[in-house]
C-alpha positions in Angstrom: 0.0 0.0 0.0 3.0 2.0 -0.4 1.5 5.9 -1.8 -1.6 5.3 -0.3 -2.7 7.8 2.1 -2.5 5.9 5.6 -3.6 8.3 8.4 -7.4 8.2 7.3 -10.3 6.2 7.8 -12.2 3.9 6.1 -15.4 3.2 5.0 -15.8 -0.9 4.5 -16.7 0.1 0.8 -13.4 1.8 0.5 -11.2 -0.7 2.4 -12.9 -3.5 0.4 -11.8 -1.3 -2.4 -8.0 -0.7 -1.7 -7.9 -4.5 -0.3 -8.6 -5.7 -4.4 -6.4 -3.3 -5.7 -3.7 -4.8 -3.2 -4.8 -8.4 -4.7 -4.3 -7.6 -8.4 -0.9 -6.1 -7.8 0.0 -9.2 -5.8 -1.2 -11.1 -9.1 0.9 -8.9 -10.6 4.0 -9.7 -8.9 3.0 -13.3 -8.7 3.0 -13.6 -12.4 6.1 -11.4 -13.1 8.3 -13.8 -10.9 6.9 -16.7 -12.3 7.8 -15.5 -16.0 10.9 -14.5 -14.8 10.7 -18.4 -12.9 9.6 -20.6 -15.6 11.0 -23.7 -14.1 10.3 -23.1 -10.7 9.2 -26.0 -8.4 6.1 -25.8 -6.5 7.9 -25.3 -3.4 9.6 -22.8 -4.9 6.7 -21.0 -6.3 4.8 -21.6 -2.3 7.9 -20.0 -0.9 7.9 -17.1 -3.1 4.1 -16.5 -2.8 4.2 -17.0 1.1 6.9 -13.9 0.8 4.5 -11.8 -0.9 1.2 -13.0 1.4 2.6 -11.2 4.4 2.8 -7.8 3.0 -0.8 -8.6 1.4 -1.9 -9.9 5.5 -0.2 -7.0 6.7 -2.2 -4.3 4.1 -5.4 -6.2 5.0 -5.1 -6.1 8.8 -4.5 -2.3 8.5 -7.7 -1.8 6.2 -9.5 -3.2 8.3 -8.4 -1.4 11.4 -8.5 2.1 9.5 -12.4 1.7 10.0 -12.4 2.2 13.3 -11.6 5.2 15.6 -8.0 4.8 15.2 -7.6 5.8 19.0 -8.9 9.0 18.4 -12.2 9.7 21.4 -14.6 12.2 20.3 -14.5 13.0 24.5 -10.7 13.5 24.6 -8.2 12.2 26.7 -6.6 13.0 29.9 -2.8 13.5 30.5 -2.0 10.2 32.4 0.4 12.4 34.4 -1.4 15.4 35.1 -4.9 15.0 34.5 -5.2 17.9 32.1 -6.8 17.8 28.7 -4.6 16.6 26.0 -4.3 17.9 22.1 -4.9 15.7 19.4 -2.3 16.2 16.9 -3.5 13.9 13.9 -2.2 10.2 13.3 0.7 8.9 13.5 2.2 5.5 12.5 2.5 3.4 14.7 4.6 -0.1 14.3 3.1 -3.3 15.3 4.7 -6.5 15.0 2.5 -9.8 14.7 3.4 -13.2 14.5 3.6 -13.6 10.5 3.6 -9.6 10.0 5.1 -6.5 11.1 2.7 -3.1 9.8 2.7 0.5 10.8 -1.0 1.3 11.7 -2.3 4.8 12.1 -3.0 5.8 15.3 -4.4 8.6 16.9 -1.6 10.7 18.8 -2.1 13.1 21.5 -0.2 16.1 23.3 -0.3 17.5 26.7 1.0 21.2 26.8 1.2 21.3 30.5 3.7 18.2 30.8 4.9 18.0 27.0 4.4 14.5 26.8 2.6 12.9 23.8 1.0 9.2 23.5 -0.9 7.1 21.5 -4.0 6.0 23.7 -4.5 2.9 24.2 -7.2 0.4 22.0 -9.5 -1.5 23.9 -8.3 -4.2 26.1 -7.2 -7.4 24.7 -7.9 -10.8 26.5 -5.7 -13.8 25.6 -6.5 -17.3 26.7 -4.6 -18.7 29.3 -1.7 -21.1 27.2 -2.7 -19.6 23.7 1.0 -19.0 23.3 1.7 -22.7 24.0 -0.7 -24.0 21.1 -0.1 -21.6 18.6 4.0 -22.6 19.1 3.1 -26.3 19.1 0.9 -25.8 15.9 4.0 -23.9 14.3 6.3 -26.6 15.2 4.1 -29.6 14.4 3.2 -28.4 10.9 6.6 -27.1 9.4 9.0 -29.7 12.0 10.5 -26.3 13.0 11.8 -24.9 16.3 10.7 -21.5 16.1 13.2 -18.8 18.1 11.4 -16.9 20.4 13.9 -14.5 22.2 
C-alpha cells in the first residue's frame, strides 16, 4: 500500500476497495516472478508466494483497522500524568509486530501542553487465553517440524 494515504479512515466500501487493488498487484508480482521463474518448483513457487502473502496480511489487517476510531475519542483524553486535557495532533504510524507480520497502523496521537508528553492511547483491552502462546507454538512446530526462536 505503499503511496496510499495511511492516516485516514475507512469506509468498508473503500477498504474493500484498496484490499482488491492490493490483490491484483500481488497477481501482478505473482506472475512477473513466475515468468521470470519458468522452471520453478512448486515449493519454490509456495515460498515465493508466502513472501508476498505477508505484505498482502499486513495491508489487510491495516484496512480493516482504519475503520475504526483509530484511538482518536470524540470525549478526549486525559494527560496520564497530570490530569489535564490533552491535544490531538492527527495520526501517526504506529509499528506493530505480529506473528507472520510486522505493519505500521495509524493511530491517533495526543499532546499535553502542560507536561509536554505525547501518546498514542491505548485500544481496547485485549484478553488472551490462558496457554494460547503454548498451542499456537506447538501448531508452528508440528506443521513445518520447525523450532521457532522466540527470544
Amino acid at each position: 500500500m505503499a503511496g496510499r494515504q495511511s492516516g485516514v479512515r475507512l469506509t468498508p466500501s473503500e477498504a474493500r476497495q484498496e484490499f482488491m487493488a492490493r490483490a491484483g498487484e500481488l497477481w501482478d508480482e505473482f506472475n512477473r516472478w513466475y515468468r521470470s521463474h519458468p522452471e520453478a518448483t512448486f515449493d519454490e513457487m509456495e515460498e515465493e508466494i508466502g513472501r508476498q502473502r505477508r505484505g498482502v496480511l499486513g495491508d489487510l489487517l491495516t484496512l480493516i483497522l482504519r475503520q475504526g476510531d483509530l484511538g482518536a475519542k470524540p470525549e478526549g483524553v486525559c494527560c496520564p500524568e497530570c490530569g489535564a486535557s490533552m491535544k490531538f495532533k492527527g495520526y501517526a504510524p504506529k509499528r506493530v509486530q505480529g506473528l507472520e507480520v510486522e505493519v505500521e497502523i495509524p493511530r491517533a496521537y495526543y499532546y499535553c501542553p502542560t507536561c509536554r508528553v505525547g501518546f498514542f492511547p491505548p485500544g481496547p483491552e485485549v484478553r488472551v487465553e490462558e496457554g494460547w502462546l503454548e498451542r499456537e507454538i506447538g501448531s508452528r512446530v508440528s506443521a513445518t517440524g520447525d523450532h521457532p526462536t522466540i527470544f
